[in-house]
N, C-alpha and C positions, 0 to 999 in steps of 0.2 A: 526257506520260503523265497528267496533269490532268484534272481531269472537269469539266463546263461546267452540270453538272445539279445544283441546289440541291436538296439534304437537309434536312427539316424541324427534325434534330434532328444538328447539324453537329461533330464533335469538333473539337478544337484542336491541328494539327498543329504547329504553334509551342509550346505545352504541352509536347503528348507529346516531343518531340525537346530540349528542354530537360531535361527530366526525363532524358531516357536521357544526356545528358551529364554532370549530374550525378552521375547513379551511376559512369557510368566515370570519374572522376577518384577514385573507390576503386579503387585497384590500376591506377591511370594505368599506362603501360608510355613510354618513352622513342620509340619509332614510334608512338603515338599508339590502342596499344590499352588491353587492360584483362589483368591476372590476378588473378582471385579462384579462387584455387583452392577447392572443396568445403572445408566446415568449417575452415577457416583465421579467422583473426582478420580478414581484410578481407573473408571471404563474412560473418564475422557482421555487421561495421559495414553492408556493402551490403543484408543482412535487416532490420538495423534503421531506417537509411535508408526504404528503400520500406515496410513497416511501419510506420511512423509515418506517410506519407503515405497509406496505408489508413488509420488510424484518423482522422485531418485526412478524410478524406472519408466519416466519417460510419460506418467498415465494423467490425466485430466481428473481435477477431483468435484462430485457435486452431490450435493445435501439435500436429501428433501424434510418437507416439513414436519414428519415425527422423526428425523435423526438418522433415515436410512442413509448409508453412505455407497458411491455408485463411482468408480473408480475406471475410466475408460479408457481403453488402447484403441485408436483410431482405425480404421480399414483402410482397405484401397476403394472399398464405395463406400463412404458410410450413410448413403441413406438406405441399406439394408438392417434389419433388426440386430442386435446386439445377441450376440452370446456369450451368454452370462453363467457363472459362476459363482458363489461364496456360500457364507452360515454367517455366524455371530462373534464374535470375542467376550459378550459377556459369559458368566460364570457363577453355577451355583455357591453358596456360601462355602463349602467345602469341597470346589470343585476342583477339577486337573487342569492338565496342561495342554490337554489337549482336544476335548470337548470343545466342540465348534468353528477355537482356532485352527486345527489343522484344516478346514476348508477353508477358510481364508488366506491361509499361507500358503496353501497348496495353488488357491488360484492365483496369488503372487509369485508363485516360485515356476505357473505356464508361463507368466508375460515373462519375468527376467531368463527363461531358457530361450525363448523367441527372439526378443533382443541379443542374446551371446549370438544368434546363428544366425540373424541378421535377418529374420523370417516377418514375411507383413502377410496377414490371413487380408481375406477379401471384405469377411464381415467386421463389424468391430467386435472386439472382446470387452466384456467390464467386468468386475468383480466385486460383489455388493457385500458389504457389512450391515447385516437388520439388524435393527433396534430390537433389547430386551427380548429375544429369543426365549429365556430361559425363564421366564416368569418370575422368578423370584420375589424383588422389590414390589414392581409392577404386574399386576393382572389386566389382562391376560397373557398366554402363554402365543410365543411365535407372533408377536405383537407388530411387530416394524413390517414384516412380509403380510400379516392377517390387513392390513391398513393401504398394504401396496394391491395388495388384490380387492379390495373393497369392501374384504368381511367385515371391518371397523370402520366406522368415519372418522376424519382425522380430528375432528374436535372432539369426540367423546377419548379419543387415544391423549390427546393434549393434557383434557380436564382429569383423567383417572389417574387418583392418588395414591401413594403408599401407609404404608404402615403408620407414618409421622403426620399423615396429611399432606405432601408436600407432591404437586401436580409433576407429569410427565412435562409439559411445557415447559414450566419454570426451570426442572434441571435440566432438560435440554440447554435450556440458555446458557445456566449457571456453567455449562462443560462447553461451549460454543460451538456447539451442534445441532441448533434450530435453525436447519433450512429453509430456503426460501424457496425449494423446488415442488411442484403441485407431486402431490401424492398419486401414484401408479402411472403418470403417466411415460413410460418409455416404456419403445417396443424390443418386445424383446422375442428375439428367433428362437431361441433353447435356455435351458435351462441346465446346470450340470449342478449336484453338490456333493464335494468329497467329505467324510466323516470315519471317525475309528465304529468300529459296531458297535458298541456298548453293552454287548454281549459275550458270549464263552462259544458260539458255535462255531467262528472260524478257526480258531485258535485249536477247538477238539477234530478240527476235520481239517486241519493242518492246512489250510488255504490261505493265500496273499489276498486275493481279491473278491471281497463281495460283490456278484452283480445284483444293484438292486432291484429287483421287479416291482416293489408298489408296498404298500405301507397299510399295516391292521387295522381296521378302524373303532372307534375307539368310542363307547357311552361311561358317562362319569354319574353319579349317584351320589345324592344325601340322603340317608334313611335316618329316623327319628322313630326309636320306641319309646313307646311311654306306657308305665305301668304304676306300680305306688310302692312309696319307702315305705316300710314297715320295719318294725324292729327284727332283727337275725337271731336272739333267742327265744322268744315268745311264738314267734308266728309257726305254727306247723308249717313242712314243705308244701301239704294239698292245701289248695287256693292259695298260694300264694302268686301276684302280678309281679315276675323277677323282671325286670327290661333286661340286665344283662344276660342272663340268662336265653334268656328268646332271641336277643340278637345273636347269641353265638348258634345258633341254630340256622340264622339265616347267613352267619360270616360263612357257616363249614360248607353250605349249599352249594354259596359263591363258589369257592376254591373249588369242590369238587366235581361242580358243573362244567367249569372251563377245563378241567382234566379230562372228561369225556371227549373233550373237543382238541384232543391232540394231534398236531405236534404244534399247534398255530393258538389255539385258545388261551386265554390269559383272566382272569379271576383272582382281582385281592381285594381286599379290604388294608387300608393302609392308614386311617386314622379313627381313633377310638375316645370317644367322653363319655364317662358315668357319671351320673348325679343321682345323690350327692358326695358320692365318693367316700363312705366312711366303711370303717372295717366291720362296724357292728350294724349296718340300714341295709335291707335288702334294695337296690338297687330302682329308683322309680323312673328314671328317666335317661335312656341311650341315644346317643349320634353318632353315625358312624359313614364312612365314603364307600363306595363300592366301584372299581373300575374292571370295566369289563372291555377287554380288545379280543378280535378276529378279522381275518383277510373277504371271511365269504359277508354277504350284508345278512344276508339272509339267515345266517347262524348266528349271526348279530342281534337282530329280531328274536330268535327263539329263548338266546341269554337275558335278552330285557325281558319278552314274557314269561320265562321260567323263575326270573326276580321279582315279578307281579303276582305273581300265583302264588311262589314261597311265601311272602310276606303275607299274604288275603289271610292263608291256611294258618299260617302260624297265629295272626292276630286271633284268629278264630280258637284254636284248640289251647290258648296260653289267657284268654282275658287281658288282651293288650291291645294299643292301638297302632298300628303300623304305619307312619307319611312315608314314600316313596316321591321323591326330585329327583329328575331327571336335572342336569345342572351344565351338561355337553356332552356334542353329539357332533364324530366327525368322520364319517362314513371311510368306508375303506377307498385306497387310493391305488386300483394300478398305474403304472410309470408307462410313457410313451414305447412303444412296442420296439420302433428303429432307435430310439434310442438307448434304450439298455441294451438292444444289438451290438450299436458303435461299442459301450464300456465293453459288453464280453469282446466282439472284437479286437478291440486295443487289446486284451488283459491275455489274449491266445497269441498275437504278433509280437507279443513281450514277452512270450514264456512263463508266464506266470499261472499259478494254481491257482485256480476260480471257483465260485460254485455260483448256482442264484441262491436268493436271500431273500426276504419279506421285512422291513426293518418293522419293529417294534413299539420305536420310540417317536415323536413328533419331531419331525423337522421342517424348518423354513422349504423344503422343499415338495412340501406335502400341498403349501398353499399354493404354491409357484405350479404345482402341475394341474391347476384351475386351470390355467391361463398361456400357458408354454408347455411345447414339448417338453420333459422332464426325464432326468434320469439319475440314482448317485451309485458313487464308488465306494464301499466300507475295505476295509484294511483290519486286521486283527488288533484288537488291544489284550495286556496282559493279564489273566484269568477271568475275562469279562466283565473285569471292575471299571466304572463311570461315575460318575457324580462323585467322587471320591478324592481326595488329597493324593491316594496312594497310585489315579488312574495311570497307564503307563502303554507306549509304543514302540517299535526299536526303529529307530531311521531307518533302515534297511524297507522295513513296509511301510513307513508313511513313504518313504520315498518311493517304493513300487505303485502305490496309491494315486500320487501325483501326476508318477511317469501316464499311468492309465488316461486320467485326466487329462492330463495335455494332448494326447492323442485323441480321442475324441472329442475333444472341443476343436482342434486342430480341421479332425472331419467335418465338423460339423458348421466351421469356419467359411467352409473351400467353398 
């Protein structure tokens, strides 16, 4: 997956990959990944960490009020918009090494290539670490960028607590990362973010570079059946009100509907509670999640009606009651047009094996193409494992990754 084609202005794939080892031995994990959960005491060490290697390379550091970090290399004019770059450093509980941080490293590893060759772009460059990306601790998800764009207010992002009860606010403090800088306001010219795919498709179609064109969008579901426990050996099967039962009727729907809707359709159900969960009670009461993504909206629409209708029918021919919640809704996102140009661009002047891509998954970069040109670079991870201890990239493609990146931020500079 290598390129054969010299770049006048070459990153350091040995660098960058160094770098991202380093930071994961903050919240090492015993298989080899990392967890820095959002505002914890090892998201703040891994802030301060990469933070001081921004300021080592020359870059101005500043904080805004829920914790985003905004890292700038000055232009030759800088009252032009910024072009900007980054993802997150936090980290699912069993997460890798490389989920989120490699966009952030990768946009440290444009500025210290720039600095070796002594290069000053016209615009300024920054490169931003958002706050609690990864939802974990804190809801919601993609939270630091959902708040820089407006979808949140920054006091409702402040006051929203975890698990423990303990506010986004207060541990921002506790990690010293409650900025004083107003929320969204810098402008910003483009928007770039690198990411491994967290997928199995580049890797089977043996490609270096995803270009990304634009992102699925995505309705989230809580459904709630409700039927009556009854004892499991008295009760004959006719009349009887199963909830689990009826719900696996509507989970198989799910799956099966979004297979229709191939190569791009998505349909799971991925959490499950029965009440009252004994071996001998038929089953009175289910809840369960239903997440449904696609690129077109309009087939988007057809999966939330054909989940409205499934559920009506079933309640009807089972004697159960069916609630359907809608719970989030975040429309499909195509990526600026000339900008995912620039990355194919860059990724055919580098020699590298490319395809386009639809990414699957939320990223800070989803919110950010409200607002900015937008465009990302995916790079192969190995078997298309993510969220995982065991996730994995070879330097050789994060560093093809990066090279791409700096080239088109480079254009997009000039």
């Amino acid at each position: 997956m290598s390129s054969n084609v010299e770049t006048p202005v070459k990153v350091s794939a040995s660098r960058l990959y160094e770098s991202l080892m380093e930071l994961a031995r903050i919240g090492a994990t015993d298989k080899g990944g990392s967890c820095r959960l959002a505002l914890t005491e090892l998201d703040g060490q891994g802030r301060d960490l990469v933070t001081q290697w921004m300021r080592d390379a020359g870059m101005s550091i500043h904080v805004d009020q829920v914790g985003n970090i905004f890292a700038r290399r000055s232009g030759l004019d800088d009252s032009l918009p910024a072009v900007m770059t980054g993802s997150h450093i936090d980290t699912q509980p069993t997460g890798g090494k490389f989920d989120g941080c490699f966009g952030v490293l990768a946009g440290l590893e444009v500025i210290r290539t720039l600095n070796d060759h002594g290069i000053q772009t016209r615009a300024p460059l920054e490169v931003a670490i958002w706050t609690n990306e990864e939802g974990t601790r804190f809801v919601p998800v993609m939270m630091g960028s959902g708040a820089f764009i407006g979808r949140f207010s920054v006091d409702e992002v402040l006051a929203t607590t975890d698990k423990d009860g303990l506010t986004v606010g207060d541990e921002l403090k506790k990690i010293g990362y409650a900025g004083e800088l107003p929320v969204g306001q810098r402008a910003v010219g483009a928007y770039f973010e690198a990411h491994i795919e967290q997928g199995p498709i580049l890797e089977a179609e043996r490609k270096t570079i995803g270009v990304v064109t634009g992102s699925l969008g995505l309705r989230w579901y809580d459904i709630t059946v409700t039927g009556m426990e009854m004892h499991a050996g008295p009760t004959p099967m006719t009349g009887r009100r199963d909830a689990l039962y009826t719900s696996t009727i509507i989970m198989q729907d799910v799956v099966n509907y979004a297979r229709q809707h191939a190569p791009y359709g998505r349909g799971t159900v991925g959490l499950v509670n029965v009440f009252p969960g004994s071996r001998n009670v038929i089953p009175g009461k289910v809840t369960f999640t239903v997440d449904y993504r696609h690129p077109d909206a309009s087939v988007l629409q057809q999966m939330h009606e054909r989940l409205e209708s499934v559920c009506e029918q079933v309640a009807q021919e089972h004697n159960v009651e069916v609630k359907v919640t809608e719970v989030s809704y975040f429309p499909p996102t195509p990526f600026d047009v000339k900008m995912v140009q620039s990355v194919r661009e860059a990724a055919v002047a580098c020699g590298y094996s490319h395809m386009d891509i639809v990414t699957g998954a939320g990223h800070d970069a989803v919110h950010m193409a409200s607002i900015a040109p937008t465009a990302m670079v995916f790079v192969p991870c190995k078997d298309g494992i993510s969220h995982n201890e065991i996730e994995d990239a070879t330097p050789e493609d994060l560093g093809a990754g990066a090279q791409v990146l700096c080239d088109a931020m480079l254009s997009a500079a000039s």
